[in-house]
OpenMM code with the backbone's topology and positions (N, CA, C; nanometers):
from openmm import Vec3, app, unit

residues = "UNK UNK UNK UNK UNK UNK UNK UNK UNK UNK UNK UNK UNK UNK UNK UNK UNK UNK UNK UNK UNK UNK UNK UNK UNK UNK UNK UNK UNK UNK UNK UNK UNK UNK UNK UNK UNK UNK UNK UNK UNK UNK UNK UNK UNK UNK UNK UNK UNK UNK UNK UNK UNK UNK UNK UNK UNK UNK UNK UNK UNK UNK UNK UNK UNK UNK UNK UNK UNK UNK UNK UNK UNK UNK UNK".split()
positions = [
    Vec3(2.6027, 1.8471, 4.1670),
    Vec3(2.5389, 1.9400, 4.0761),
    Vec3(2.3870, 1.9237, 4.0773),
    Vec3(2.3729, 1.7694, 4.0321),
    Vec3(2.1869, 1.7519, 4.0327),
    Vec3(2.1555, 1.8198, 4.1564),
    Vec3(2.1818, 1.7921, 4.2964),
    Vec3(2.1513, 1.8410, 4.4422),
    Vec3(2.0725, 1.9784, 4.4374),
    Vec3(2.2239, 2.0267, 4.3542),
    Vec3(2.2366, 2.1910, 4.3914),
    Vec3(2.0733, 2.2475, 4.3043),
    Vec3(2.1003, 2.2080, 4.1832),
    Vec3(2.0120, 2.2292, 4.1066),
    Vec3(1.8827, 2.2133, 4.1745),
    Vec3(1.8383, 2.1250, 4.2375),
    Vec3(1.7713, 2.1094, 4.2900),
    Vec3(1.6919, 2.1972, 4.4379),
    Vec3(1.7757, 2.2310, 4.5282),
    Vec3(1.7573, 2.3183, 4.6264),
    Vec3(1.7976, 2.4258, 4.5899),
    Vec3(1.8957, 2.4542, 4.5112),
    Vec3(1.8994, 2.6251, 4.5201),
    Vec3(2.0631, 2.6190, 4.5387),
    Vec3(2.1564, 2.7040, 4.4846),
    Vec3(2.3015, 2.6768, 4.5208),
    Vec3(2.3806, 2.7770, 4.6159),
    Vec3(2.2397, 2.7943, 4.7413),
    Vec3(2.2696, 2.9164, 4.8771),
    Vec3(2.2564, 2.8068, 4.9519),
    Vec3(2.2576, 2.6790, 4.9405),
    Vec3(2.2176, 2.5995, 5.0039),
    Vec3(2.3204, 2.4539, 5.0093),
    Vec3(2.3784, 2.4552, 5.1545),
    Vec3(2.4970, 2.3420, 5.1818),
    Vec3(2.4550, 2.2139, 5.1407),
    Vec3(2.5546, 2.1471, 5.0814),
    Vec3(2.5479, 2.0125, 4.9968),
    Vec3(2.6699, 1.9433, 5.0452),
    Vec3(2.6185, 1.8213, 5.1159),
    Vec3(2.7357, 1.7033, 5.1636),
    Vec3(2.7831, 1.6712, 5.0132),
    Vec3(2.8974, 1.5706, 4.9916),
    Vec3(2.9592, 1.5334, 4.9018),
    Vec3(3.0228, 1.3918, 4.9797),
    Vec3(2.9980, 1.3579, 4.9113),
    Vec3(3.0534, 1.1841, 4.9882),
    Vec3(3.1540, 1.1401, 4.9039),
    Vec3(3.2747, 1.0440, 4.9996),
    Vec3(3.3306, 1.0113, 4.9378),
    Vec3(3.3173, 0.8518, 4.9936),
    Vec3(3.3195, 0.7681, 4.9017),
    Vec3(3.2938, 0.6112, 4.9598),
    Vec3(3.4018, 0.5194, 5.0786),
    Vec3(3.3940, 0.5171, 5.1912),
    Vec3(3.4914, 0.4902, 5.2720),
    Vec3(3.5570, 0.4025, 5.2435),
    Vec3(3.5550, 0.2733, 5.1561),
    Vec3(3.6550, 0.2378, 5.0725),
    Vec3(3.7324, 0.2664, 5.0102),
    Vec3(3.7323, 0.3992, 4.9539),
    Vec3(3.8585, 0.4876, 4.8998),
    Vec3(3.9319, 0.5148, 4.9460),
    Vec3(3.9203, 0.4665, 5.1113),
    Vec3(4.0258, 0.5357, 5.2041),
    Vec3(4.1246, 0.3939, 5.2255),
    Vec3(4.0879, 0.2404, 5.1785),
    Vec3(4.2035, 0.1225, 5.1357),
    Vec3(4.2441, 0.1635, 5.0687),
    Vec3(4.2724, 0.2332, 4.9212),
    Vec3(4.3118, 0.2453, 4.8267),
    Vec3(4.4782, 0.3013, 4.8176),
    Vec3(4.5195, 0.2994, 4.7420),
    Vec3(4.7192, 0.3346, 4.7122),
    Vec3(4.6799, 0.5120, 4.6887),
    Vec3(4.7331, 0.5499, 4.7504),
    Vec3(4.7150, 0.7533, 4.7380),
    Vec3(4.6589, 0.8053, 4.6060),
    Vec3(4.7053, 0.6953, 4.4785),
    Vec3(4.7149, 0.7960, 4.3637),
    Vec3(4.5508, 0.7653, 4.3215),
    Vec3(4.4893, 0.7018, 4.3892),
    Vec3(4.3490, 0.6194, 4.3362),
    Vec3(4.2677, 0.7272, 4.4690),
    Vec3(4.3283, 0.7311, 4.5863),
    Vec3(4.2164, 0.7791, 4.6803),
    Vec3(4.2349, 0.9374, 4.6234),
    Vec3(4.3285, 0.9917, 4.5945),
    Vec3(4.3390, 1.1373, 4.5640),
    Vec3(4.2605, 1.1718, 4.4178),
    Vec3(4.2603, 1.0638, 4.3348),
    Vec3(4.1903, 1.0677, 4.2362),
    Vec3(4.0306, 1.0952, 4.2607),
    Vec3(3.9738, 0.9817, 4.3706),
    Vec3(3.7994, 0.9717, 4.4201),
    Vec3(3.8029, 1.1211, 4.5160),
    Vec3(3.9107, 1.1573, 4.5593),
    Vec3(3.8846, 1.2862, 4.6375),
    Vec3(3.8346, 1.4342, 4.5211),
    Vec3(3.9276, 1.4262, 4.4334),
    Vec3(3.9745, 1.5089, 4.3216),
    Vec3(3.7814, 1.5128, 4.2442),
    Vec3(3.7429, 1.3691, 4.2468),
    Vec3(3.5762, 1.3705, 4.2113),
    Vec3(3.4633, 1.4594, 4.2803),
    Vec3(3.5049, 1.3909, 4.3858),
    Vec3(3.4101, 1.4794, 4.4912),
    Vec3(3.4146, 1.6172, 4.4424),
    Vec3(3.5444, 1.6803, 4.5003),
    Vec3(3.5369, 1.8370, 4.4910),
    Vec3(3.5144, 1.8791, 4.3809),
    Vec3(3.5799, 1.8030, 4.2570),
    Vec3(3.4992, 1.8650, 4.1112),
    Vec3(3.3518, 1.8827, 4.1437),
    Vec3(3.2960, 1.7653, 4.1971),
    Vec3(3.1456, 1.7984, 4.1671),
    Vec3(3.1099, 1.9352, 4.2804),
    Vec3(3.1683, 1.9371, 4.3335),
    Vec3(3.1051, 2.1067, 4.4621),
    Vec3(3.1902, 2.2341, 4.3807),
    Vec3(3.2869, 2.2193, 4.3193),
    Vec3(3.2960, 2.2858, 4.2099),
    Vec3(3.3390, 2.4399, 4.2570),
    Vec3(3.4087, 2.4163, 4.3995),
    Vec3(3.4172, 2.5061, 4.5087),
    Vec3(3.3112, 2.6083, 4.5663),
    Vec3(3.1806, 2.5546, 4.5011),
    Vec3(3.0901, 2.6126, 4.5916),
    Vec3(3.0869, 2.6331, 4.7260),
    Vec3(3.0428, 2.7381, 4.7542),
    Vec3(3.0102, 2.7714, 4.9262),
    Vec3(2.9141, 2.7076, 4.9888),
    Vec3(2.9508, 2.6008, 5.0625),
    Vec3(2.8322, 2.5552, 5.1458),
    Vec3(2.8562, 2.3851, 5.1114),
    Vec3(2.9742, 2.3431, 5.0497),
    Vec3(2.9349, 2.1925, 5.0312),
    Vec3(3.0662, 2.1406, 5.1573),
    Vec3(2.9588, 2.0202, 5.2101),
    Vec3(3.0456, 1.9386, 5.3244),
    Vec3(3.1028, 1.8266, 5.2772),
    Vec3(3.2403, 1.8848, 5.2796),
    Vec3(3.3118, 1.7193, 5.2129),
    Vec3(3.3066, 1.5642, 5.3329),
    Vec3(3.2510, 1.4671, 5.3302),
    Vec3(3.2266, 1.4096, 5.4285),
    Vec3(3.2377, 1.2541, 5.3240),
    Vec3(3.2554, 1.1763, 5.4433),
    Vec3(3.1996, 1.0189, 5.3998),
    Vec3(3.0894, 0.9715, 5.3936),
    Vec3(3.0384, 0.8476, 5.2887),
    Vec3(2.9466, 0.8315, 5.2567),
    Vec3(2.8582, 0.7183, 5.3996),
    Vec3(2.9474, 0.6754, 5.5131),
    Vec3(2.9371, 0.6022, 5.5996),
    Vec3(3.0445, 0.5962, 5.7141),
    Vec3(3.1388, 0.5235, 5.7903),
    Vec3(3.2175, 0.5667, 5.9118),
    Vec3(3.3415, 0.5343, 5.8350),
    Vec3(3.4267, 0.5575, 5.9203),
    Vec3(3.5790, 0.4772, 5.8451),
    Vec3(3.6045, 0.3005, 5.8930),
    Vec3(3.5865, 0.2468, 5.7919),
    Vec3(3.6440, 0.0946, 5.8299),
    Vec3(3.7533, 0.0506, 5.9008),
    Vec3(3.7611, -0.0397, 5.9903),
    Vec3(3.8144, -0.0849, 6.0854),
    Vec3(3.9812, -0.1193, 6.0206),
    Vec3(3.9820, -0.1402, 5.8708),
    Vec3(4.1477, -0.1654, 5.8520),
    Vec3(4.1953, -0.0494, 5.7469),
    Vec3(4.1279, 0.0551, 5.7677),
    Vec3(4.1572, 0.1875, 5.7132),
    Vec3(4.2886, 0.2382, 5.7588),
    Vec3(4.4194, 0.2696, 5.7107),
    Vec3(4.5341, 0.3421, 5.7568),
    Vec3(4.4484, 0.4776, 5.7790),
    Vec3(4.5171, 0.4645, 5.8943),
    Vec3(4.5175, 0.6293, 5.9759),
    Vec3(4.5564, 0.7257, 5.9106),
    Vec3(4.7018, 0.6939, 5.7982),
    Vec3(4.7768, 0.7514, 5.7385),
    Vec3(4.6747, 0.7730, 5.6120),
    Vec3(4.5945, 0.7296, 5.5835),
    Vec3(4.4677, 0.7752, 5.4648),
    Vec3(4.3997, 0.8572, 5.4928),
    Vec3(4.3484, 0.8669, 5.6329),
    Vec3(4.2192, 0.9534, 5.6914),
    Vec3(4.3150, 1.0812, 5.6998),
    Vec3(4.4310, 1.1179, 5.7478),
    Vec3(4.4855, 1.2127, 5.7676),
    Vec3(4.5325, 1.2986, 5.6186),
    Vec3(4.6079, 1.2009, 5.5386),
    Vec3(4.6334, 1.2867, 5.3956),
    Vec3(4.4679, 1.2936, 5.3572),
    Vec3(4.3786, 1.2548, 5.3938),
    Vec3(4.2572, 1.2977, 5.3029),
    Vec3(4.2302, 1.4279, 5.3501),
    Vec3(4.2391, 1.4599, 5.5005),
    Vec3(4.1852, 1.5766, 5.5528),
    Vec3(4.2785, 1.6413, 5.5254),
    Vec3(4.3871, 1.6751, 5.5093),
    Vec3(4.5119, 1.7398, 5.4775),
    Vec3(4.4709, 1.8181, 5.3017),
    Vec3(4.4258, 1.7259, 5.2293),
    Vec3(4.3885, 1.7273, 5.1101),
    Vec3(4.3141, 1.8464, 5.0569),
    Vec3(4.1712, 1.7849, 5.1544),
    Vec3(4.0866, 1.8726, 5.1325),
    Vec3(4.0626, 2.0182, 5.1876),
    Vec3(4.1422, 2.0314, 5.3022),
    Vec3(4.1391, 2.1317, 5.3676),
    Vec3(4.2564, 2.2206, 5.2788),
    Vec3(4.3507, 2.1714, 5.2006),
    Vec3(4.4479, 2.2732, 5.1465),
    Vec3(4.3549, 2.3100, 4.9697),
    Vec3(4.2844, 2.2070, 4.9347),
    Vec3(4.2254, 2.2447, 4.8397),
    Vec3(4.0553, 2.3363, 4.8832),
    Vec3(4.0600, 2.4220, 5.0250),
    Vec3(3.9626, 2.4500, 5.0281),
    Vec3(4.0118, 2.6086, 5.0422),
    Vec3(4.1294, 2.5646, 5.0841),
    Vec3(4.1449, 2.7836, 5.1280),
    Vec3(4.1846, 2.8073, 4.9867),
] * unit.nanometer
topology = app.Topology()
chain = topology.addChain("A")
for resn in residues:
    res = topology.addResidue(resn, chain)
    for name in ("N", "CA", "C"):
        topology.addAtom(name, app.Element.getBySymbol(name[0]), res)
């Protein structure tokens, strides 16, 4: 929100989510996901992305329900 406010809200805004959320048990990472997108608030133009790479003992099975996630909460 501060971002948007800031540049103008015609204007794309990353949204990070902390790549540690991606250790977490589903109901905790879907929760930090559920943050993010509140804050873009389905605005046009925000990139849901990580705040850094994915960690080396990250389940695969996290990175995939996250993108699964966000992509069904985007159409």
């Amino acid at each position: 929100d501060w971002s948007w406010r800031q540049i103008g809200y015609g204007r794309p805004v990353q949204g990070n989510l902390d790549p540690v959320a991606l250790l977490a048990p589903w109901r905790e990472l879907k929760a930090r996901i559920d943050e993010v997108l509140g804050q873009a608030a389905g605005r046009p133009g925000h990139i849901f992305n990580l705040g850094h790479g994915i960690l080396p003992p990250t389940p695969v099975e996290n990175v995939q329900r996250l993108v699964d996630y966000v992509r069904e909460h985007r159409a």
